[in-house]
C-alpha positions as CSV (number, residue, x, y, z in Angstrom):
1,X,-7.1,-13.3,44.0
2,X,-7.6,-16.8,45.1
3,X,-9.7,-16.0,48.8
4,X,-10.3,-12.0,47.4
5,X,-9.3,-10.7,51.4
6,X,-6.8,-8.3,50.9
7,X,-7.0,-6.1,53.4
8,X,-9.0,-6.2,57.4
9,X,-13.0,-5.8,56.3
10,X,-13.6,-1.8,57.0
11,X,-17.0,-1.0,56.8
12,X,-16.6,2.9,56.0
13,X,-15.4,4.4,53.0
14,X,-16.3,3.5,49.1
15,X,-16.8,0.1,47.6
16,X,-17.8,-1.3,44.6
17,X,-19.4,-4.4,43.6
18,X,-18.3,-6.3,41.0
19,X,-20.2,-9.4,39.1
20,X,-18.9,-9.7,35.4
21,X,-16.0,-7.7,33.7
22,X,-15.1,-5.4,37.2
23,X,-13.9,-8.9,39.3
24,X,-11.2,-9.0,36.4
25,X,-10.8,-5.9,35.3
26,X,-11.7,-3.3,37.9
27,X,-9.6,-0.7,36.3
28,X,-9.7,1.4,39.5
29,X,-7.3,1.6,42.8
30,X,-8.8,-0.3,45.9
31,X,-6.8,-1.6,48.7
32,X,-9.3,-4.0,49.7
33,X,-11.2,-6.8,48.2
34,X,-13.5,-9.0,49.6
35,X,-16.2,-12.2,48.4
36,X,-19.3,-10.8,48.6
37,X,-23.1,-11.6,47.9
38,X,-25.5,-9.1,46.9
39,X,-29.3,-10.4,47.9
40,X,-32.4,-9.4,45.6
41,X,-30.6,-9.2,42.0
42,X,-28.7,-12.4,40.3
43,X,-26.4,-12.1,37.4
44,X,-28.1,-12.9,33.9
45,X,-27.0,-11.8,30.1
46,X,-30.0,-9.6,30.4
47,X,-28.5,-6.9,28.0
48,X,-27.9,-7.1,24.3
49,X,-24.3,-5.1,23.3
50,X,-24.2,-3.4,20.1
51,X,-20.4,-2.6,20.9
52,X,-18.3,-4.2,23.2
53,X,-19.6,-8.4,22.3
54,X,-21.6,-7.4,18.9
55,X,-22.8,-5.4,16.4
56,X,-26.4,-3.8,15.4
57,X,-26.1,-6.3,12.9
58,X,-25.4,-9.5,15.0
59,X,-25.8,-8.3,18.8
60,X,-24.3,-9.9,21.4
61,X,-25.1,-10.1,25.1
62,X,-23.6,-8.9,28.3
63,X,-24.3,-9.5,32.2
64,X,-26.4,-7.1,34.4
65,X,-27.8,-7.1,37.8
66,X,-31.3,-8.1,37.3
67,X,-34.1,-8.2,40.2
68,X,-34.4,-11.2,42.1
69,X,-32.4,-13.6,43.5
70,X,-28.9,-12.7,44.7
71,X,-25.2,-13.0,43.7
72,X,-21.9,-14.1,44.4
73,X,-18.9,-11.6,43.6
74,X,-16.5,-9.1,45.0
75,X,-16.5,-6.4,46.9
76,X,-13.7,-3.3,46.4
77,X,-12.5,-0.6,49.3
78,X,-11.2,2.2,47.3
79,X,-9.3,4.6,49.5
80,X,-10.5,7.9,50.0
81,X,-7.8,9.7,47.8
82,X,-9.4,7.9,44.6
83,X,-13.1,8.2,45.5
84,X,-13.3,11.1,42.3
85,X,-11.8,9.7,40.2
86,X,-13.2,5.8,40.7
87,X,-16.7,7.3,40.4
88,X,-16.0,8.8,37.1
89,X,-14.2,6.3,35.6
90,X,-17.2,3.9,36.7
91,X,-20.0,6.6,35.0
92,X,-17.7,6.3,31.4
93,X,-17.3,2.5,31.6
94,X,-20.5,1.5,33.2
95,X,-23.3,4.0,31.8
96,X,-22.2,5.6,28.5
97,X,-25.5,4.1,27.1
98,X,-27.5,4.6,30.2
99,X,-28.7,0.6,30.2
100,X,-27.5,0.7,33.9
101,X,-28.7,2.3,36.7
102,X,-26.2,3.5,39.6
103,X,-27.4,2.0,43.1
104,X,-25.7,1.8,46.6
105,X,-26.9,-1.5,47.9
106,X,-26.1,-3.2,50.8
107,X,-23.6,-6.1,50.3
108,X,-22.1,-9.1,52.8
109,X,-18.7,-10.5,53.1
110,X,-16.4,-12.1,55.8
111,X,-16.6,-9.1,57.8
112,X,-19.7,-8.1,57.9
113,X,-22.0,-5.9,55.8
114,X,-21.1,-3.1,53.4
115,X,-23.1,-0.3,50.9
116,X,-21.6,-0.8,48.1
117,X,-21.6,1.1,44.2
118,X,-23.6,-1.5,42.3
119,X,-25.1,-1.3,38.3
120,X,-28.3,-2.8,38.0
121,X,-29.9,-3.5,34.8
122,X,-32.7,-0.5,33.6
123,X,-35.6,-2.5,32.5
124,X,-37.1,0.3,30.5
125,X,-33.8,0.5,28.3
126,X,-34.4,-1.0,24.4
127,X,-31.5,-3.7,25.0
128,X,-33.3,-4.9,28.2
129,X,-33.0,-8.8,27.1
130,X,-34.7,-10.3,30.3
131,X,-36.5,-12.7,29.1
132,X,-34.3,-14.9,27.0
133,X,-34.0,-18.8,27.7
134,X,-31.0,-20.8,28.0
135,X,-31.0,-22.0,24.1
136,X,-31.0,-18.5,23.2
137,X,-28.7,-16.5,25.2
138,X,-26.1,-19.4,24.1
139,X,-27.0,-18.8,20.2
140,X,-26.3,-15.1,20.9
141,X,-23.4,-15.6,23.0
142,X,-21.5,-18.2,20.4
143,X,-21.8,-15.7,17.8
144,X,-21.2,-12.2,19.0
145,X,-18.1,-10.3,18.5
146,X,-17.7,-6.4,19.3
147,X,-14.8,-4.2,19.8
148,X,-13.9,-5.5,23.4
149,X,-13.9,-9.0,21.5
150,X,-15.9,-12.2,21.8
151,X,-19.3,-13.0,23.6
152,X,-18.0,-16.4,24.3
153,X,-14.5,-14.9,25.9
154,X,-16.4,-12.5,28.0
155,X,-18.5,-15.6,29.5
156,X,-15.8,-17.8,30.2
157,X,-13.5,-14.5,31.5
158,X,-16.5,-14.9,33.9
159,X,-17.1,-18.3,34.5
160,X,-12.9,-18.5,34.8
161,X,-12.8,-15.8,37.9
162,X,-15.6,-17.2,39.7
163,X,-14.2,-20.5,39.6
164,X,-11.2,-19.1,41.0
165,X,-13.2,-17.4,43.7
166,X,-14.7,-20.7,44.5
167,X,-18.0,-19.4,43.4
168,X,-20.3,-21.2,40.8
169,X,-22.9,-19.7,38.9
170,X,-25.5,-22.3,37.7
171,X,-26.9,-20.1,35.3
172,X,-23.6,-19.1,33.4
173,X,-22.8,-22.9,33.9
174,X,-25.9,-23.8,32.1
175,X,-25.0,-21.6,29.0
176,X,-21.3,-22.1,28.4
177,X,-22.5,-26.0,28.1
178,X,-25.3,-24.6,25.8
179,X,-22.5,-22.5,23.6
180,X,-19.9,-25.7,23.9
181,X,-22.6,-28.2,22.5
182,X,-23.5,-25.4,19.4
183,X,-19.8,-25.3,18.8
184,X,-19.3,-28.9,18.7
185,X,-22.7,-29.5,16.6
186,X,-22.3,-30.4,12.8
187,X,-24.8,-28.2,12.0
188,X,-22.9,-25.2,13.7
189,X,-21.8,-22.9,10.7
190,X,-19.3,-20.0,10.6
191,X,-20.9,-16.5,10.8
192,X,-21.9,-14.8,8.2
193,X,-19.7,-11.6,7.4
């Protein structure tokens, strides 16, 4: 998915915008996909993960749409026949612990503009993590580990993708040099089990 245009831009139907872990792993059928930007949220690790990149004990973080800003991703057409069943695969995967909240929000690509399934970060939620500098985010993201696997994998899955899609997030930029330099530092020490 080097340019992300797989199909003529069709402005009807159900898409789905994805930031983090869908441009990758979408695990749903579309027969479109598009680069796209989302205006007034930007993608941050906003969200501490108890599960999928850490534990209660040593939490990791994951990415959400947070307000402000705007944000570089994709954009999927699914076709009508799997609009069901997309929506609630997306519910399982996207708010079993409600830290999300579902929007349709209107997002641009090469052809034009589209309303599009997005998950924004809930503010309100306990693991809201919004305002976390660079230094920290990257000490949470070196360390955590959850079912779904490393913090650090997750970021450079991310980082990986959008570099593919010829997209670069400062930001996430910003913190896998952060993580890099902790890894490389002689005072960095193995977690604690």
């Amino acid at each position: 998915m080097t340019s992300a245009t797989t199909a003529p831009a069709d402005p009807t139907g159900y898409w789905v915008f994805g930031y983090g872990s869908l441009m990758w792993d979408p695990g749903f059928v579309h027969d479109a996909v598009h680069r796209a930007v989302l205006v007034g949220y930007h993608r941050q690790f906003c969200l501490y993960s108890y599960r999928y990149r850490g534990t209660r004990e040593r939490p990791g973080l994951v990415l959400g749409l947070d307000r402000g800003g705007s944000c570089r991703g994709v954009v999927f057409r699914v076709p009508d026949h799997a609009v069901a069943t997309t929506k609630a695969y997306l519910w399982e995967r996207e708010l079993d612990d409600y830290a999300y909240l579902p929007k349709l929000l209107t997002v641009r690509h090469s052809g034009g503009a589209v309303q599009a399934q997005a998950f924004v970060v809930d503010r309100r939620q306990p693991q809201y993590a919004g305002g976390l500098d660079v230094d920290a985010i990257a000490a949470i993201v070196a360390h955590g580990v959850g079912q779904r696997g490393s913090n650090v994998a997750y970021l450079e899955n991310t980082l990986g993708h959008l570099r593919t899609l010829g997209i670069v997030d400062r930001g996430l930029e910003r913190v896998a040099a952060r993580v890099r330099a902790l890894a490389e530092s002689p005072l960095a020490t193995p977690a604690a089990s």
